[in-house]
N, C-alpha and C positions, 0 to 999 in steps of 0.2 A: 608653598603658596606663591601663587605670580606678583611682582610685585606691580603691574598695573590694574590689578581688581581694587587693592583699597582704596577708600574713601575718607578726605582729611579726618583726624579723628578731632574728638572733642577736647578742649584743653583741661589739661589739667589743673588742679587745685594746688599751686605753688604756694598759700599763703601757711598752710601747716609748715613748710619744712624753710621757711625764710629766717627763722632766729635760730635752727639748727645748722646753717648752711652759709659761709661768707664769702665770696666770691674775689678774688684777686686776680694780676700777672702774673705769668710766671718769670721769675726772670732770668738770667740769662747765667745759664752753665748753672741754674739751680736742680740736682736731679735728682735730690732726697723725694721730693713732690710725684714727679714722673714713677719712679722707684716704686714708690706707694702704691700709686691706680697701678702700675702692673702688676705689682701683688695680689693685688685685691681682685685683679679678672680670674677667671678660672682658662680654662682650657680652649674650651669652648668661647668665650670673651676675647679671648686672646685671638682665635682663628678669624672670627667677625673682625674685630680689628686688624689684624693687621694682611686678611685675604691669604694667612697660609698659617702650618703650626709654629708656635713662637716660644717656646719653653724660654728663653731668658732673654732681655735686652742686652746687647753686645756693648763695647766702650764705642764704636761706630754709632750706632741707633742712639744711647744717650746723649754723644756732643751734635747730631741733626736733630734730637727734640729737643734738647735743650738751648740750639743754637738760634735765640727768638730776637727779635729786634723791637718789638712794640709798632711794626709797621707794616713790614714785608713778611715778617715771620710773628704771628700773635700766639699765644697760647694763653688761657684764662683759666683757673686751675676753683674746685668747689675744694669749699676746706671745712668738714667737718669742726662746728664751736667744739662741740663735747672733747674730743679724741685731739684733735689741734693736728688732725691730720687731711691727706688731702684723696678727695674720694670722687674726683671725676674732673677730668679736660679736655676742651676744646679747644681747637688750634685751625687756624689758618695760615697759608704758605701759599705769599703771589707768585702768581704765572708770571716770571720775564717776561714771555714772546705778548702775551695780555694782561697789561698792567689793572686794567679794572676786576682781572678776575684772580682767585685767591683755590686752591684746595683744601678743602676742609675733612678736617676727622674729630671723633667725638669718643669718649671712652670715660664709662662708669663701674665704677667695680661693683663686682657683684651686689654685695647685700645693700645696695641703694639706689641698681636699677627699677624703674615703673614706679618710679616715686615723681617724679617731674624735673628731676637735675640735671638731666641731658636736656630737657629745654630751658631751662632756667639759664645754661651754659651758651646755649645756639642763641640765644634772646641777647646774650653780653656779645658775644660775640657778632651777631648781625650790627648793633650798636658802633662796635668798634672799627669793623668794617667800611660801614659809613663813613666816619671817622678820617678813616686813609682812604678812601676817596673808589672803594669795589662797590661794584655794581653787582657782580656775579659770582657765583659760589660753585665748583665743582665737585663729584662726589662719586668715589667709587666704593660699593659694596658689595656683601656676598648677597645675591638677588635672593635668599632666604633668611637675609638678615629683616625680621618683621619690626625691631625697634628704631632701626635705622630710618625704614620705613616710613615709619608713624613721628617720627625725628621731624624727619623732610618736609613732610603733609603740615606742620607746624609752623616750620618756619616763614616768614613773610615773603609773599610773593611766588613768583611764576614758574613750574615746575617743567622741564623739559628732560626727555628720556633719552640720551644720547645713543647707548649700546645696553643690549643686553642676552646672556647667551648662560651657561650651564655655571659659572664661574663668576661673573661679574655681571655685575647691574652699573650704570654710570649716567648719572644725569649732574643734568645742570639749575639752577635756581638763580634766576635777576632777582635780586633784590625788590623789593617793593619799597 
């Protein structure tokens, strides 16, 4: 599916899954959390995420996800109450060269995708954003990624399509 045919969708109903779901930082060099949501992607989750096959996060990949600051480097992590585990993150990572703008990635494990936790996640996160002082959000995904998608359509404000070709999809989002 192209991803310029959709149309923002409808928001979701976050109020069921608010007292099963508590939202924190993640903090720094914590990668029991991280650890988690990659277990919990499958294969296919795992390709979306991270634009290739990714069988295991290396000691590389967890000291960069884990390497967050609360300003330049954010991550906000959904922590299952029940399990007391953590079942989805988002994270932003400012551009040097454009201080107002931040990359962002989003990642839910499997059995609590299409529930509304990846927006509930993008909602803290635009929040935080604010916060340090971004305006702008970048975003590379696989251009058949449809939850990604329907992520983006969500989030506040103004959607620009930068590249898009067999492999990547890349746009940009100004805040609102």
């Amino acid at each position: 599916m192209s991803v310029t045919c959709l149309t923002r969708p409808s928001e979701p109903d976050l109020t069921s899954y608010l007292p099963a779901v508590v939202l924190r930082p993640l903090e720094h060099g914590d990668s029991r959390p991280v650890l988690e949501v990659f277990a919990g992607l499958g294969s296919h989750s795992r390709a979306l995420r991270f634009l290739t096959a990714k069988p295991r996060l290396t000691s590389a990949d967890l000291r960069q996800l884990t390497d967050v600051d609360a300003c330049d480097h954010v991550a906000i992590l959904a922590v299952s109450v029940r399990h007391g585990r953590a079942i989805g993150v988002a994270r932003f990572v400012r551009d040097r060269a454009r201080p107002d703008t931040a990359d962002v990635a989003v990642a839910v494990v499997d059995a609590w995708q299409d529930r509304g936790i990846g927006t509930l996640l993008t909602q803290a996160l635009v929040r935080r954003a604010r916060q340090v002082g971004l305006r702008r959000f970048t975003v590379a995904m696989a251009p058949h990624n449809e939850g990604a998608v329907r992520l983006l359509h969500r989030a506040p404000g103004e959607i620009e399509r930068l590249a898009l070709d067999d492999e990547t999809a890349e746009f940009a989002l100004t805040l609102a």
